[in-house]
C-alpha positions as CSV (number, residue, x, y, z in Angstrom):
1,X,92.9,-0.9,-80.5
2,X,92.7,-1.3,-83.9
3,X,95.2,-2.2,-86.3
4,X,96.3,-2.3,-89.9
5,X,99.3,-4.5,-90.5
6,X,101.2,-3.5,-93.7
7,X,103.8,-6.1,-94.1
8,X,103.8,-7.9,-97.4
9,X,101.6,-5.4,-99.0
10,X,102.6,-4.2,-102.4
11,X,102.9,-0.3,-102.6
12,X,100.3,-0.2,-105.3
13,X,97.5,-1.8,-102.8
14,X,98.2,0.3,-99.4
15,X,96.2,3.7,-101.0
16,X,93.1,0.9,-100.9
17,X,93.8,-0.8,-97.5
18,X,94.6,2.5,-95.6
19,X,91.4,4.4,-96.8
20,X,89.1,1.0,-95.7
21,X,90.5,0.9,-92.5
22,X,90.1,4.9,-91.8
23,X,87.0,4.9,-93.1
24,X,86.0,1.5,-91.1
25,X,87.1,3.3,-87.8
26,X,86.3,6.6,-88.8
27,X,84.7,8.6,-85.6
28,X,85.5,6.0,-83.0
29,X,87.2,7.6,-81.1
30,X,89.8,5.2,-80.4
31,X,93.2,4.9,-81.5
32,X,94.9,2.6,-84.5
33,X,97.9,1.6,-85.4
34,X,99.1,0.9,-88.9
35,X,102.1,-1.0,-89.1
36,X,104.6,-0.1,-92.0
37,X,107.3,-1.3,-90.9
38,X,110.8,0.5,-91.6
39,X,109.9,1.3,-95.6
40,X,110.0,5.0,-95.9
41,X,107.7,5.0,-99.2
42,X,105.4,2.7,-97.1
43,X,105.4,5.8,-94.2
44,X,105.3,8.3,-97.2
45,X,102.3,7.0,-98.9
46,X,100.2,5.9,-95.7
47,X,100.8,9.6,-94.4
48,X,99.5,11.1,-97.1
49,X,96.3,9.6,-96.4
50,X,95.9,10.6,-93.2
51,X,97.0,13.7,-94.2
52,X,93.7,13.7,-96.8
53,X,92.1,12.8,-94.0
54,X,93.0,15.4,-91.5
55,X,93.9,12.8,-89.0
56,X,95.9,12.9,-86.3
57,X,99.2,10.3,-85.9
58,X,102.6,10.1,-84.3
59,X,105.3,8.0,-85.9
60,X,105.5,5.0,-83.1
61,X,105.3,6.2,-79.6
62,X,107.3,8.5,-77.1
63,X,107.9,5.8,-75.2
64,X,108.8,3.4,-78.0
65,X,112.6,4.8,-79.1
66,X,113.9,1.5,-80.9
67,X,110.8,1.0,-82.7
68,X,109.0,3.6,-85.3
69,X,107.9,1.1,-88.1
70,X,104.4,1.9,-86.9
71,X,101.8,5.0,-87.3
72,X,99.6,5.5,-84.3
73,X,95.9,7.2,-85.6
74,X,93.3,8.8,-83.3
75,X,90.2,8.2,-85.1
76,X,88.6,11.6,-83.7
């Protein structure tokens, strides 16, 4: 699985990371995570992109009730 850790990334750079790493794993197939932690501009603006994008994501997982400072992506 890929992933994309967020964490001590200004707001001003994520537009830049997040579009590198979807367009690096564009058409995998696989799934990715981006880790935002619990910032909810850092969600905002990293779902916009995916949005752009079309992706597909889920804020954490089902399974995963106590943590959500994560995006999973499926790379279609």
């Amino acid at each position: 699985m890929k992933r994309l850790d967020l964490h001590r990334t200004r707001h001003e750079d994520v537009r830049r990371k997040v579009i590198r790493f979807v367009e690096h794993s564009w058409g995998s197939g696989q799934e990715g995570e981006i880790i935002t932690g619990n910032s909810p501009k850092m969600k905002a603006l990293t779902i916009s992109i995916l949005d752009e994008y079309g992706l597909s994501y889920q804020r954490g997982r089902k399974f995963d009730v106590h943590n959500r400072g994560y995006i999973v992506v499926l790379f279609e």
